[in-house]
N, C-alpha and C positions, 0 to 999 in steps of 0.2 A: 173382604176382597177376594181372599182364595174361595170361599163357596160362591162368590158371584161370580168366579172367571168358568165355569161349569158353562158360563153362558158361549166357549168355545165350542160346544155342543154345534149350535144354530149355525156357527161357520164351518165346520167341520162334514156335519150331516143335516142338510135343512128338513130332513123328512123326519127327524127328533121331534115326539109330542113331547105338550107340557108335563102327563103324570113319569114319562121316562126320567124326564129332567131334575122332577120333585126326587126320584130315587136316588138319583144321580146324588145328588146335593145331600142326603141323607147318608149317603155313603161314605163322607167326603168327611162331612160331621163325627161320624165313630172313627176314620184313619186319625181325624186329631186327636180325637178323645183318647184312642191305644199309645199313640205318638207321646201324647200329654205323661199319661202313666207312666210308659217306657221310661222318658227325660226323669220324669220325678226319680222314679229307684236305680235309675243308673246317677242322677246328681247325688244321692244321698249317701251310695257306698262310693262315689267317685269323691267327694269332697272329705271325705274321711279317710277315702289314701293317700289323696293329696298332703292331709296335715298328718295325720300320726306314721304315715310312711313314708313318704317323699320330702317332708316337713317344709312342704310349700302355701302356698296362703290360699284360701276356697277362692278368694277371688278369682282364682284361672277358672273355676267354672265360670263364670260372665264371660270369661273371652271364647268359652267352647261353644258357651251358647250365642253367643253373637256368630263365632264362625257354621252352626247351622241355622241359625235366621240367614247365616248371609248365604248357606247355599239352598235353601228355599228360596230368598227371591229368584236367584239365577236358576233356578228350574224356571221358576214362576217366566223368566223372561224367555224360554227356550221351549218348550216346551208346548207347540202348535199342536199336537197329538192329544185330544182330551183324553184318550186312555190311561193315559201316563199321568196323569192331574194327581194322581195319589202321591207322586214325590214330592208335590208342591204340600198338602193336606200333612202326610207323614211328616216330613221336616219342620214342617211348623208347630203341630202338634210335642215333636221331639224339644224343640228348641224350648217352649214355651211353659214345659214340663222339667226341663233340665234349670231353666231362669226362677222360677216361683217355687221349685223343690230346693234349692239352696238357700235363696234369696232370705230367708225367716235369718238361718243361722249366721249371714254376711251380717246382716243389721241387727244380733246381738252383737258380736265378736268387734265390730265397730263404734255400737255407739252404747254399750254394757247391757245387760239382759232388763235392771232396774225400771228402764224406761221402752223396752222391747214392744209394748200393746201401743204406745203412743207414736215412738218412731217407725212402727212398722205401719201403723196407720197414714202417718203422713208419705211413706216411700209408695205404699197402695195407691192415694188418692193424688200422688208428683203426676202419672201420666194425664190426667183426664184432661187438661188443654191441650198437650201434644197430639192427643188421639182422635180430638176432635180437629186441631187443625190438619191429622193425615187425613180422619173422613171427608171433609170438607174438602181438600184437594180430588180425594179422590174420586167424588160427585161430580166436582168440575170437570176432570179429565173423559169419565164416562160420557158426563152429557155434550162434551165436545164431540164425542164421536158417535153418540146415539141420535135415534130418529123418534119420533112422535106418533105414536100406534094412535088408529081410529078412537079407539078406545081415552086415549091421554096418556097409558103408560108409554116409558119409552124403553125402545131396544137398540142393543147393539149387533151389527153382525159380523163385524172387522175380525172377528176373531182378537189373537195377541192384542194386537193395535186398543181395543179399546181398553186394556188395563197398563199396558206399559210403559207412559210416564211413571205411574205410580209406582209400579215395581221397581224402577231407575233408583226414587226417592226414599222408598223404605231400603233400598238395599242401600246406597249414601248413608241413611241413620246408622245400620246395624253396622258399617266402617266406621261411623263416627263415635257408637257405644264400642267399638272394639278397641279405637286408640284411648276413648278416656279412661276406659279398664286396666288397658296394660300402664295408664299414667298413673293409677291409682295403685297397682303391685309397685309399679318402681318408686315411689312415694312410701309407700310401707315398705320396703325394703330397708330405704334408705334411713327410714325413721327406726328402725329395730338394728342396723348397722353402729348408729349413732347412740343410741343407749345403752348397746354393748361396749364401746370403745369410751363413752363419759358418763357410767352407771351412776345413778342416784344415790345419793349416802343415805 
């Protein structure tokens, strides 16, 4: 979705060729790719001051990282200037980098290291219907607002408009991964409060 919204290019400047566009797009692809790395080794010395310093649970990195998913969409949705498209690319690349740089150690620390290759496989292969029902929507929402090139491909030139339901929707998800995270700290809280105060014999 973020490399397809490059397509603000055609609203923005119609005298944009297509090889400008390919760079374009190429570009957009390594701000994720740095964004990506950045997240990773900022999650990894981040989730390690959390516990052995602050003695708080990694799981606040899911909420950090939900709170930069959620401000990439809201570039994503502001953001009519394709110049500026790199904070949509960077942020997501950040977020996404901060989420899969922790995430290995969440799902020891949860469910024991014993079973680590199996349950990290199934938390891998949890999104693949959600991701396909956001493509899927967000096929629909382009080709609502796209037109049918001579050729058969279709385009858009609405600018914003033709990705911003979608962005509406993933940023909705990333509030919806923010609350059930912090339900999931207040749950382990409560569960390590409770073994403190009725310790096992």
């Amino acid at each position: 979705m973020t490399i397809n919204a490059i397509a603000l290019w055609r609203h923005y400047d119609d005298s944009i060729d297509d090889k400008t566009l390919v760079l374009r797009q190429q570009l957009h692809v390594s701000i994720l790719s740095l964004g990506s790395f950045a997240g990773r080794l900022l999650s990894g010395v981040g989730s390690d001051f959390l516990v052995k310093v602050v003695h708080a649970s990694r799981v606040w990195c899911l909420v950090i990282a939900s709170g930069i998913f959620s401000i990439a969409q809201l570039c994503a949705l502001n953001i009519v200037n394709p110049n500026f498209l790199g904070f949509v690319s960077g942020f997501s690349g950040l977020g996404y980098g901060f989420l899969f740089g922790v995430f290995p150690s969440i799902v020891a620390e949860s469910f024991g290291i014993h079973g680590l290759s199996q349950n990290w496989g199934a938390m891998t292969l949890s999104p693949v219907i959600s991701s396909n029902i956001f493509n899927l929507f967000y096929g629909a929402v382009f080709d609502k607002h796209s037109i049918v090139e001579p050729d058969g491909s279709r385009s858009c030139e609405e600018g914003l408009e033709c990705y911003r339901s979608a962005y509406v929707v993933t940023l909705c998800a990333c509030a919806l991964g923010f609350v059930v995270t912090l339900w999931v700290i207040r749950h382990q809280w409560k569960a390590r409060l409770a073994e403190k105060l009725h310790p096992k014999d």
